[in-house]
C-alpha positions in Angstrom: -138.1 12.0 -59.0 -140.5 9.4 -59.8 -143.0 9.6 -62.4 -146.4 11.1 -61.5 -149.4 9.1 -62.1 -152.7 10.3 -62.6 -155.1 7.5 -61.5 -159.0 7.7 -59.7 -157.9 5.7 -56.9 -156.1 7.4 -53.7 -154.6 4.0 -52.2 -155.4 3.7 -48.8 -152.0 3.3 -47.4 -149.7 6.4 -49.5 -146.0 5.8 -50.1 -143.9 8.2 -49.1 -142.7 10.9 -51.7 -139.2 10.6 -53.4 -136.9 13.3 -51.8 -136.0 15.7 -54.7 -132.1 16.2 -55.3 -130.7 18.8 -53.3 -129.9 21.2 -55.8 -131.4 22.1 -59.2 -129.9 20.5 -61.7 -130.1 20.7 -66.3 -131.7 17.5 -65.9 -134.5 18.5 -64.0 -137.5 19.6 -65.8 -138.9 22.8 -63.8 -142.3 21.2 -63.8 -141.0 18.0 -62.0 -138.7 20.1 -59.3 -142.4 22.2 -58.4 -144.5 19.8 -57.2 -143.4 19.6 -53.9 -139.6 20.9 -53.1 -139.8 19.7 -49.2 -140.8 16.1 -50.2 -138.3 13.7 -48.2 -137.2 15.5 -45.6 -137.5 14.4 -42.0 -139.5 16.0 -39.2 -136.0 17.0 -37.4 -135.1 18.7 -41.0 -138.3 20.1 -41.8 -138.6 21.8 -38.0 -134.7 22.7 -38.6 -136.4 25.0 -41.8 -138.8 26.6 -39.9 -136.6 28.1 -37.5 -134.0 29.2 -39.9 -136.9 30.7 -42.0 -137.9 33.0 -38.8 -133.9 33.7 -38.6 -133.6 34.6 -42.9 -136.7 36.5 -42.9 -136.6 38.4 -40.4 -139.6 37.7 -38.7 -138.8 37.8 -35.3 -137.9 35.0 -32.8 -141.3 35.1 -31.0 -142.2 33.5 -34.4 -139.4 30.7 -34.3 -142.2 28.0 -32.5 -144.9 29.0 -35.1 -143.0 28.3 -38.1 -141.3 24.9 -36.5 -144.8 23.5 -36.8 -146.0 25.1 -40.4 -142.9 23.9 -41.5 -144.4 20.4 -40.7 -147.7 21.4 -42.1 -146.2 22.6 -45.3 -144.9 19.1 -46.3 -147.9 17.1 -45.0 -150.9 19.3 -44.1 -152.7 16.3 -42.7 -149.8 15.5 -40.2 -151.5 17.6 -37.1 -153.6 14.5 -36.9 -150.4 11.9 -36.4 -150.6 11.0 -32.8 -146.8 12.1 -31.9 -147.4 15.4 -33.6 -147.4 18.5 -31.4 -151.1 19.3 -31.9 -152.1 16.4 -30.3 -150.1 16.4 -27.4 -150.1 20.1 -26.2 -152.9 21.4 -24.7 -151.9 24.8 -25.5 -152.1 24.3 -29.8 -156.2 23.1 -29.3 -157.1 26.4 -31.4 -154.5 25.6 -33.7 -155.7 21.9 -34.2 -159.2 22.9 -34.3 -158.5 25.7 -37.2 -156.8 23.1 -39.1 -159.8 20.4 -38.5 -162.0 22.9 -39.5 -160.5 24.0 -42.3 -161.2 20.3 -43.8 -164.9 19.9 -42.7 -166.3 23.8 -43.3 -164.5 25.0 -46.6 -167.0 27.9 -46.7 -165.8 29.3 -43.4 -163.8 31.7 -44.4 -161.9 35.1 -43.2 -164.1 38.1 -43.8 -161.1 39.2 -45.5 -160.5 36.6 -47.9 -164.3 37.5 -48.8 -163.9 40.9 -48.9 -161.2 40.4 -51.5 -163.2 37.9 -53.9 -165.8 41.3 -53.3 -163.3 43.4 -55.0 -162.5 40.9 -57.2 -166.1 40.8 -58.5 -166.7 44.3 -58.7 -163.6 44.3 -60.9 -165.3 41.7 -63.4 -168.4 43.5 -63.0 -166.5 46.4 -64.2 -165.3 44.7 -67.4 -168.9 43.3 -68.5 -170.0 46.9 -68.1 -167.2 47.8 -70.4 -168.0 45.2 -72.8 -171.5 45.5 -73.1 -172.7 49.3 -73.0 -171.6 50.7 -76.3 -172.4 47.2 -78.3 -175.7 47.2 -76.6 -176.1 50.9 -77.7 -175.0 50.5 -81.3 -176.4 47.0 -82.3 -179.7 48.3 -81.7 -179.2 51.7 -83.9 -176.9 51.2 -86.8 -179.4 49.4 -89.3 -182.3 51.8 -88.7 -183.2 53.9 -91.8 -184.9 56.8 -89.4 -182.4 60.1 -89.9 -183.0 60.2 -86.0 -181.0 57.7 -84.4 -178.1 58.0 -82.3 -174.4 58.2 -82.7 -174.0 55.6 -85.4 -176.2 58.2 -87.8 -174.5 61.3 -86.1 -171.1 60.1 -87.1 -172.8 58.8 -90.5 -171.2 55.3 -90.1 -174.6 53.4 -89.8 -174.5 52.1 -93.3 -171.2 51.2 -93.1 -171.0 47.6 -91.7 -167.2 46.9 -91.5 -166.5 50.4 -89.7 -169.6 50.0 -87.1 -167.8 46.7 -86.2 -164.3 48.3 -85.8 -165.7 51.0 -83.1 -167.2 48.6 -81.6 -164.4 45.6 -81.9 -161.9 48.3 -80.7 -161.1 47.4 -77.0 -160.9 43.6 -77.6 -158.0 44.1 -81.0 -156.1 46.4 -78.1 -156.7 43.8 -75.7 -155.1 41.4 -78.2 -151.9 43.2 -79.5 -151.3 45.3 -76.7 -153.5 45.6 -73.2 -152.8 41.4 -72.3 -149.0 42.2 -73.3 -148.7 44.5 -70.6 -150.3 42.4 -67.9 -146.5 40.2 -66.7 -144.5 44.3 -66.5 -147.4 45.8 -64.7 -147.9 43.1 -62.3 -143.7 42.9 -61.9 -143.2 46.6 -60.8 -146.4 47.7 -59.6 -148.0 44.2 -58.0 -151.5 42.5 -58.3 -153.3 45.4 -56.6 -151.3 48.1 -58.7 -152.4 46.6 -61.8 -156.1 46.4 -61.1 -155.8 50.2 -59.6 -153.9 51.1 -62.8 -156.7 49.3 -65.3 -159.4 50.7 -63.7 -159.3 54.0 -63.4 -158.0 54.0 -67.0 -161.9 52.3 -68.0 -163.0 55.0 -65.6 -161.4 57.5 -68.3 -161.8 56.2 -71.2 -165.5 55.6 -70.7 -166.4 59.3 -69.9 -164.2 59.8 -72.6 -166.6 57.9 -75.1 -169.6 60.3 -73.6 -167.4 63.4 -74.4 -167.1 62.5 -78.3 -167.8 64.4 -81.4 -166.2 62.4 -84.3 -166.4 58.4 -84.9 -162.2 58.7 -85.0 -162.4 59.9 -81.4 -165.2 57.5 -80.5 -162.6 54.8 -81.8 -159.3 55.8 -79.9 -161.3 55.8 -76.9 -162.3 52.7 -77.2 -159.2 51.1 -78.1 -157.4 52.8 -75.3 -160.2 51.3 -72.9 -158.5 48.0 -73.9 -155.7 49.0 -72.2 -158.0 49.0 -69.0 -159.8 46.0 -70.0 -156.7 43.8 -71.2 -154.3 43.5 -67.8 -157.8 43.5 -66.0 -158.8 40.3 -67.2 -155.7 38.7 -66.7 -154.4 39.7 -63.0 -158.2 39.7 -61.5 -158.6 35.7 -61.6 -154.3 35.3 -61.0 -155.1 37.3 -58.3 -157.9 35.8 -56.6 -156.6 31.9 -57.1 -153.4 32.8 -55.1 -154.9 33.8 -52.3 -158.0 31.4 -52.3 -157.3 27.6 -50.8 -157.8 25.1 -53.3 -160.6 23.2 -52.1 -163.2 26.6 -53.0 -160.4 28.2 -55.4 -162.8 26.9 -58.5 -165.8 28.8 -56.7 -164.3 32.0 -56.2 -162.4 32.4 -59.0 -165.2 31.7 -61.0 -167.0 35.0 -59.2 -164.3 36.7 -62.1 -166.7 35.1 -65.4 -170.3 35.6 -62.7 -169.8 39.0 -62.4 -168.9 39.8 -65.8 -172.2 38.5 -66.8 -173.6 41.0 -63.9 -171.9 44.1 -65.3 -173.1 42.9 -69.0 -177.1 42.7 -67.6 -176.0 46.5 -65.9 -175.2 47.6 -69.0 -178.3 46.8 -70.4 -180.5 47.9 -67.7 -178.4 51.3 -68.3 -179.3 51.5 -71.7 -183.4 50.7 -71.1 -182.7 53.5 -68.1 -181.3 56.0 -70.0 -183.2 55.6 -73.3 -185.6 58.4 -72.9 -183.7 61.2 -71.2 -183.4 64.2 -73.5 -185.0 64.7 -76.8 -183.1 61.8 -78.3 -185.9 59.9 -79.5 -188.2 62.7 -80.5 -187.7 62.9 -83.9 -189.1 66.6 -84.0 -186.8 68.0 -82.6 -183.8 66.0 -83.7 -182.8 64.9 -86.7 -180.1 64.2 -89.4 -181.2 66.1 -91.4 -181.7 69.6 -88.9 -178.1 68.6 -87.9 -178.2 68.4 -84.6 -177.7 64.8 -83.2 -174.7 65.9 -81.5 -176.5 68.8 -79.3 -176.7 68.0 -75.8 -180.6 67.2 -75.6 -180.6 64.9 -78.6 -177.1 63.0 -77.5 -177.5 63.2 -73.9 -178.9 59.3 -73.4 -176.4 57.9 -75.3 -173.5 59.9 -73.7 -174.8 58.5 -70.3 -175.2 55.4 -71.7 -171.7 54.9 -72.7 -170.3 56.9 -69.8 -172.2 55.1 -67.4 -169.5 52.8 -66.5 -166.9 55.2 -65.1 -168.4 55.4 -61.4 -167.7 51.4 -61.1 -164.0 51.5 -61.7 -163.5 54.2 -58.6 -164.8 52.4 -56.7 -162.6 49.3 -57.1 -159.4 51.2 -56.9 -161.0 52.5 -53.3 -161.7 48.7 -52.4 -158.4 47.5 -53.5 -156.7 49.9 -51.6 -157.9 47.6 -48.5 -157.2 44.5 -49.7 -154.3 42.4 -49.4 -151.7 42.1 -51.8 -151.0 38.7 -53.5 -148.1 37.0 -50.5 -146.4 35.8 -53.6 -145.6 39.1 -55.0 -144.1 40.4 -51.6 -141.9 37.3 -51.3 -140.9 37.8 -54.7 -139.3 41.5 -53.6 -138.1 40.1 -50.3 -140.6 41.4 -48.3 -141.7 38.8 -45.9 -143.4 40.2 -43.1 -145.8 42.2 -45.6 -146.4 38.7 -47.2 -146.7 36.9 -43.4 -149.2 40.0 -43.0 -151.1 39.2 -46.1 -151.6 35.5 -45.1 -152.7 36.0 -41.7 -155.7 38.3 -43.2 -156.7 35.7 -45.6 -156.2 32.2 -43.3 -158.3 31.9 -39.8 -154.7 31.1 -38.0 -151.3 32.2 -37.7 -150.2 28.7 -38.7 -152.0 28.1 -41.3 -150.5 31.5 -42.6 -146.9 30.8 -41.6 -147.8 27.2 -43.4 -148.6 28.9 -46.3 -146.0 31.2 -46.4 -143.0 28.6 -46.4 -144.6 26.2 -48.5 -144.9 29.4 -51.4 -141.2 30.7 -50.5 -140.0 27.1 -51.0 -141.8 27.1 -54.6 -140.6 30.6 -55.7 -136.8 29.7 -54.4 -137.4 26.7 -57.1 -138.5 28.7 -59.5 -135.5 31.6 -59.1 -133.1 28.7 -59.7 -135.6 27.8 -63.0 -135.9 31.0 -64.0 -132.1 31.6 -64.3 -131.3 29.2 -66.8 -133.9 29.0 -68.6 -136.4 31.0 -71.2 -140.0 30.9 -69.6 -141.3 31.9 -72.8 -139.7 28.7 -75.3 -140.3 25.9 -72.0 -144.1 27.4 -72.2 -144.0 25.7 -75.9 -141.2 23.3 -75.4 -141.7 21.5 -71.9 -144.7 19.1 -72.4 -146.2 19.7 -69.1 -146.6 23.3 -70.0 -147.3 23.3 -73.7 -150.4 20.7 -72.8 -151.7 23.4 -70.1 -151.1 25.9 -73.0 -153.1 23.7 -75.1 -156.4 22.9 -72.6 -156.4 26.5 -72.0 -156.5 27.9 -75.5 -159.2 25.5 -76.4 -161.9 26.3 -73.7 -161.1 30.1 -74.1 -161.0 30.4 -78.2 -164.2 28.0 -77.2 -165.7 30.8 -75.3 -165.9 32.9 -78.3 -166.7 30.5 -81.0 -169.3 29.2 -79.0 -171.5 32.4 -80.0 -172.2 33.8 -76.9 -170.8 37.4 -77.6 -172.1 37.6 -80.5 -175.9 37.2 -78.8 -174.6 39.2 -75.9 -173.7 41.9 -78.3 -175.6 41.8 -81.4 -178.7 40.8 -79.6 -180.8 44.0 -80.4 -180.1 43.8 -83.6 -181.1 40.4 -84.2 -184.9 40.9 -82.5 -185.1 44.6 -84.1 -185.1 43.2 -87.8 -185.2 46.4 -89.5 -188.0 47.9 -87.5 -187.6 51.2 -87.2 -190.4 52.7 -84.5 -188.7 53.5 -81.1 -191.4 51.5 -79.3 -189.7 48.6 -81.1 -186.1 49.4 -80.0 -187.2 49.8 -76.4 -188.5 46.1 -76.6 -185.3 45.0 -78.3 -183.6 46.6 -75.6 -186.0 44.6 -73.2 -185.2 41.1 -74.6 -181.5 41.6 -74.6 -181.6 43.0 -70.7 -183.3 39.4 -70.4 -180.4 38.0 -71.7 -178.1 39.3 -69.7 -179.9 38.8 -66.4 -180.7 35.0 -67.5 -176.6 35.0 -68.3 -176.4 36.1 -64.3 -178.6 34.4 -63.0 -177.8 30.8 -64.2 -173.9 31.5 -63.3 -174.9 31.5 -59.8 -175.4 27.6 -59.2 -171.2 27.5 -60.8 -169.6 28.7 -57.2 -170.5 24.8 -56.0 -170.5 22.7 -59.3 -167.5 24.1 -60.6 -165.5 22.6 -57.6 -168.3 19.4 -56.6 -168.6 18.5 -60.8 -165.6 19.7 -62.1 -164.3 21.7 -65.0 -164.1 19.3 -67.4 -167.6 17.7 -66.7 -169.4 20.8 -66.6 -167.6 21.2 -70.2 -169.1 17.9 -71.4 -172.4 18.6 -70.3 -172.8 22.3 -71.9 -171.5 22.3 -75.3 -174.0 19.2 -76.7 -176.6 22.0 -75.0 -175.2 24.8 -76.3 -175.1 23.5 -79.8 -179.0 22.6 -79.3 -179.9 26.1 -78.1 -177.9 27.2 -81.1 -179.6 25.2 -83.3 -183.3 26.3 -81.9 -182.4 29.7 -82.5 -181.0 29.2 -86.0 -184.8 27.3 -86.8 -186.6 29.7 -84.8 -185.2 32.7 -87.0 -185.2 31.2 -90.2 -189.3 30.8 -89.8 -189.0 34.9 -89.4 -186.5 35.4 -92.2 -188.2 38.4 -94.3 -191.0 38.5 -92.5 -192.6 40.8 -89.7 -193.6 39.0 -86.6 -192.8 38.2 -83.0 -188.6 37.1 -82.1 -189.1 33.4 -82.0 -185.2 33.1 -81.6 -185.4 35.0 -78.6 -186.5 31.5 -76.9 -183.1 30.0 -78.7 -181.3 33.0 -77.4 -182.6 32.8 -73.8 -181.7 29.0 -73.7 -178.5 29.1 -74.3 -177.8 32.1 -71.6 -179.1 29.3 -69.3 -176.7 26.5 -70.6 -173.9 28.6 -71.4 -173.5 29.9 -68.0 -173.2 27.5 -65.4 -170.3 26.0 -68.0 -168.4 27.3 -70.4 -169.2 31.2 -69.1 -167.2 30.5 -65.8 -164.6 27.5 -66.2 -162.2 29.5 -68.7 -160.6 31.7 -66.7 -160.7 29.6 -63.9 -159.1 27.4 -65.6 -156.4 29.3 -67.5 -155.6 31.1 -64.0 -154.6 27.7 -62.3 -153.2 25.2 -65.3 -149.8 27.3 -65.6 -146.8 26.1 -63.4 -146.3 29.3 -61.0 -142.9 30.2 -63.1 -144.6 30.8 -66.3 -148.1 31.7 -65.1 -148.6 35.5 -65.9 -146.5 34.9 -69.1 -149.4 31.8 -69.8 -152.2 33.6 -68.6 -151.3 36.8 -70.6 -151.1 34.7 -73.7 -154.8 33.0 -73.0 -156.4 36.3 -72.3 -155.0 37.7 -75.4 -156.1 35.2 -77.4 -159.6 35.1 -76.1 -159.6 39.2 -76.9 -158.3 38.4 -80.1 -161.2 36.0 -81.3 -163.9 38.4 -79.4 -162.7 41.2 -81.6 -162.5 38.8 -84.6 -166.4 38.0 -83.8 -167.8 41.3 -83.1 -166.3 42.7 -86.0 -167.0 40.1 -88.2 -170.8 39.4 -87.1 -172.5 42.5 -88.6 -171.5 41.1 -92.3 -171.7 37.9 -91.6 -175.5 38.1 -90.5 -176.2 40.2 -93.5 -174.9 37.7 -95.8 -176.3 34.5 -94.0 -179.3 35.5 -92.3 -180.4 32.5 -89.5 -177.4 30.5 -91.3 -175.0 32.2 -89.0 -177.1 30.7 -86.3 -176.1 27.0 -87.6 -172.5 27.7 -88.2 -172.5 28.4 -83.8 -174.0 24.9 -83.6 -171.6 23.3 -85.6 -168.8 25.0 -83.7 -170.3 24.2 -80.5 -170.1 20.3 -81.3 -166.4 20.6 -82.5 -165.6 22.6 -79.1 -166.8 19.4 -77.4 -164.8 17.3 -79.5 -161.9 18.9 -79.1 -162.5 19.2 -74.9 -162.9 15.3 -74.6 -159.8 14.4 -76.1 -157.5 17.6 -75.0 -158.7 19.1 -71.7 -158.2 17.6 -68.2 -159.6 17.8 -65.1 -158.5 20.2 -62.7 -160.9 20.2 -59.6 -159.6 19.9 -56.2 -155.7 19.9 -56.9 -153.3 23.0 -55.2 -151.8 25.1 -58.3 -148.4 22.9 -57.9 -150.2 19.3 -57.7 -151.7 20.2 -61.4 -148.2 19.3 -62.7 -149.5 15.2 -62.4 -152.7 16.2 -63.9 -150.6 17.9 -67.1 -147.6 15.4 -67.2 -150.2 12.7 -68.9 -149.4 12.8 -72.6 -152.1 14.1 -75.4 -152.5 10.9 -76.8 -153.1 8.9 -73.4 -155.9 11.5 -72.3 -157.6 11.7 -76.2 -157.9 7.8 -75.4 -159.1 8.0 -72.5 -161.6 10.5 -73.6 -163.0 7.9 -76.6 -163.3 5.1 -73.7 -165.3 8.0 -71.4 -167.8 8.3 -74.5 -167.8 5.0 -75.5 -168.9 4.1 -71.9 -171.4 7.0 -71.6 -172.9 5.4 -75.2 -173.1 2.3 -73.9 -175.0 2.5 -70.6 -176.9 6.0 -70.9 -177.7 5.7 -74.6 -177.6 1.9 -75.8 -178.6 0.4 -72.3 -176.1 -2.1 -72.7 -175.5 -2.6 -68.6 -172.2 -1.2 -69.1 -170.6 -0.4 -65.3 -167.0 0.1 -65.5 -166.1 3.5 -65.2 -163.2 4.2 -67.5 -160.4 5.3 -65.2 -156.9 7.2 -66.6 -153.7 5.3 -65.6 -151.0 6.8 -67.4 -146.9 6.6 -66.1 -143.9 6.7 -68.2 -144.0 2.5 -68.7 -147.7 2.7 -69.8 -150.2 4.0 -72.1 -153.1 2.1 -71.2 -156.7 3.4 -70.0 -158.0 0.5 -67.8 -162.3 0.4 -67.8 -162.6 0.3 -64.0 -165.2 0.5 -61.4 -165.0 3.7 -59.2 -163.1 3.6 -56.3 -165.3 2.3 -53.3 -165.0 4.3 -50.0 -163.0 1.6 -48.5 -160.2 2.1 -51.0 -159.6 5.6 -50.2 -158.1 7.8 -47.2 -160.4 10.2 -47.3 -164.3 10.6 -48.6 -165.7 12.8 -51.0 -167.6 14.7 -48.2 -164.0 15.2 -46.6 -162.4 18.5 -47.8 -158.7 19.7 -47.3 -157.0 22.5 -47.9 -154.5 20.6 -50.1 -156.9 18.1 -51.3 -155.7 15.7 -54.6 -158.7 13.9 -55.9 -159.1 11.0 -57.8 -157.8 12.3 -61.3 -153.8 12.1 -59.7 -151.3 11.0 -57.5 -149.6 13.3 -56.3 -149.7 14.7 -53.0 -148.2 16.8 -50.5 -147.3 14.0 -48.0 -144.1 12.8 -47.2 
């Protein structure tokens, strides 16, 4: 199979593919084999599959027609156009031809149920910010105070102590790490996409009334580490799930719904905890208090019992949605169940034959990857196979980048950061104000993300942030060092706010989206597992290490997050590649480009951007990455004009492969 080649021009004339051998040989890498198993064959051949497939599958012969033409579609999708092909010269396929036309020019037009499932999907993430966010939002506001009437942190008597307050607090995210993410490839084996997310959430349903039904800080902490195991396989099957049954030309903008509504359920849980901050006698120091020994009574515990039981309803209610929803048609091919997977397809495409398209084209890919799997350790080619250890690479940087950036830590240590040591409960109601502004800001600035991430890109939107997000950082490190030991107003709230804004539209969505799409479809839950758990690991490395941190530092901490932020844009130039607009199997070209080729390329991209944004030097080549196995030159190019390519920007389709590669689905 020839070499891929990831170039910004799409040739106007395209060569035909290389037919792959016909069986799977030691040679082949698995990566290679992937990228398009029906590449070479002949119309006669191709229609020859579909028909057999009806006959194998069991589908029924009223269906032997249908998939005769998907068959066609699934090596070419653009090939209804041709003039010989059978859409164009039966008058009884005109719906047919006009779903797939459409499907090019309107990529927002949708089946309701395709919608419906990115709903579920969104309450699910909305169900893990709520998680995240309502006991940190409850403790970082109480455990510094020096009242004897504060909530649980006093009434288990670990407010003074710094390292423990972050370990009940860290809890979820170390189980997520070393268990919760380890568990996401068996649940999703036996029990499917839709299992799994029924499974992890109405185990965050439990665990969260189990954190109101506490009396000791030991039971407040196995709770909480147990609701890792809801939060863990969560994380990672939500966004797997959702980018295998989205088309790739929106797959960016829905997936991204997974990071959006995260940042909803986060805001929820603060607007929970201003709710519920004066039910009961909680605040009244009258009639509760350390030392009458009764914080744990029901009228001075009730708030923060509903506070941090508050997110159980949420969780029901996503393992009533996903009860509707379709399961992933992977997962059903997978166990031989075709029709339920033809089923699936048909509720998420506007056509039958886009569905029964669909459906070969992924049964072609998973018969490849049965072969792969066979002979071969997914879990050594993850680090051994180029192609994949480079995805592993890209997607460990912008996750462990999500964490270092320092957003967590304002998400959850926020309170605690504008309290500074005052101790009046007027004062921790407006701490609790400024950090529900955070997380609506953090909300509200993720919506413009559902278009950019898939009109800019991943990578762009990367470059753009992280100079930002190191300024914001940097604001609120000056802007709390002028308050440092003194009583006043919380300047860095301005910092803090800021970099809600910037963080959002960038590095808040494009992780997951991108970790859920880099992986070739053999190894991706294994992949995915791996980058979730790492992303839990440094989120419990931050939280628990914030609380001494700040102590010791004061605003410093504040600069170390700016520093960080520049290295995480560092390390994206030279290491992370685009993604937008490429199927999950055409992102094998896009990874086959070796680290050193795309470092290079990045230096040329910010040499160029230096020299005609920041120098004015006239500079108006656009540097362009041509990498094959003969060369490891970056070329400074002009874009390519619109007379140089087949299709225009404006021009979606459903297996669209954009500037940044070569390789396509046509034969």
């Amino acid at each position: 199979m020839a070499e891929a080649q990831t170039t910004n021009t799409i040739a106007s004339e395209e060569k035909p593919a290389p037919a792959p051998p016909s069986s799977i040989s030691e040679s082949i890498l698995p990566d290679r084999l992937l990228s398009n198993p029906l590449a070479g064959l002949q119309r006669a051949e191709l229609e020859e599959l579909g028909r057999n497939f009806v006959v194998e599958k069991g589908l029924g012969a009223e269906y032997r027609e249908l998939f005769q033409r998907a068959a066609v579609l699934a090596q070419n999708p653009l090939s209804f156009r041709d003039g010989d092909s059978e859409f164009q010269t039966n008058s009884k396929l005109i719906a047919e031809r006009n779903a797939l036309a459409r499907e090019l020019t309107h990529k927002w037009d949708q089946p309701k149920g395709l919608y419906a499932l990115v709903f579920m999907c969104s309450l699910g993430a909305a169900v893990q910010g709520w998680d995240e966010q309502v006991s940190p939002s409850l403790s970082a506001v109480f455990w510094p105070l020096l009242l004897a009437n504060t909530f649980y942190q006093k009434a288990f008597d670990i407010a003074d102590n710094r390292w423990l307050y972050g370990l009940v607090n860290s809890a979820p995210y170390l189980c997520c790490a070393v268990v919760g993410c380890w568990l996401t490839e068996p649940l999703n084996h036996y029990f499917g996409r839709r299992g799994t997310i029924f499974i992890s959430c109405m185990i965050s349903s439990v665990t969260s009334l189990g954190q109101g039904l506490t009396q000791t800080w030991q039971q407040m902490l196995v709770t909480r580490f147990l609701l890792g195991l809801g939060i863990g396989p969560k994380s990672a099957t939500i966004p797997v799930y959702a980018s295998e049954c989205t088309p790739p030309a929106i797959r960016g903008g829905l997936v991204m719904m997974w990071q959006m509504w995260t940042a909803f359920g986060v805001a929820m849980g603060l607007v929970m905890g201003v709710a519920l901050f004066d039910v009961g006698d909680g605040t009244n120091q009258t009639l509760c208090s350390e030392k009458l020994g009764n914080l744990l009574i029901h009228d001075c515990s009730i708030n923060w019992r509903l506070m941090i039981a508050s997110p159980m309803f949420l969780p029901l209610v996503v393992c009533a949605l996903v009860y509707f929803s379709p399961e992933s048609p992977r997962w059903y091919i997978k166990n031989g169940n075709y029709k339920s997977a033809f089923n699936s397809l048909i509720r998420l495409r506007h056509s039958e034959v886009q569905a029964a398209r669909d459906l070969i084209y992924i049964d072609v890919l998973l018969e490849a990857e049965k072969q792969i799997s066979n002979r071969r350790n997914r879990l050594v080619e993850l680090f051994t196979i180029p192609r994949n250890r480079r995805a592993l690479q890209a997607s460990l940087i912008v996750m462990i980048m999500q964490q270092l950036c320092g957003v967590n830590v304002l998400a959850y240590y926020s309170s605690d950061v504008i309290l500074k040591g005052m101790e009046s409960y007027s004062s921790i109601r407006r701490a609790l104000l400024g950090s529900m502004g955070f997380g609506i800001i953090n909300f509200l600035f993720a919506l413009p993300a559902v278009r950019t991430i898939d009109t800019l890109g991943r990578r762009n939107l990367l470059l753009f942030t992280f100079p930002l997000m190191a300024v914001c950082m940097l604001i609120t490190f000056l802007l709390e060092k002028i308050r440092d030991g003194k009583d006043g107003p919380p300047l860095s709230l301005i910092g803090m706010y800021l970099f809600a804004a910037v963080y959002s539209p960038g590095e808040g969505p494009v992780p997951f989206v991108y970790s859920a799409e880099c992986y070739p479809l053999y190894i991706r839950d294994i992949g995915m597992a791996i980058a979730t758990a790492v992303t839990w690991f440094f989120n419990w490395l931050l939280t628990i290490t914030w609380p001494p941190i700040h102590e010791s530092m004061k605003s410093a901490a504040f600069g170390v997050y700016a520093v960080l932020n520049v290295v995480g844009f560092v390390f994206i130039l030279l290491f992370v590649p685009e993604t937008r607009n490429h199927t999950l199997e055409e992102l094998n070209g896009v990874f086959e480009v070796p680290s050193k080729v795309q470092a290079m390329h990045g230096v040329r991209q910010l040499r160029w951007f230096f020299g005609r944004w920041i120098w004015g030097r006239g500079a108006t080549g656009m540097p362009v990455l041509v990498a094959d196995s003969r060369s490891e030159e970056a070329d400074m190019q002009e874009p390519p004009s619109p007379g140089n390519r087949a299709m225009s920007d404006d021009e979606d389709r459903p297996f669209p492969a954009d500037y940044s590669s070569s390789i396509d689905r046509r034969a």
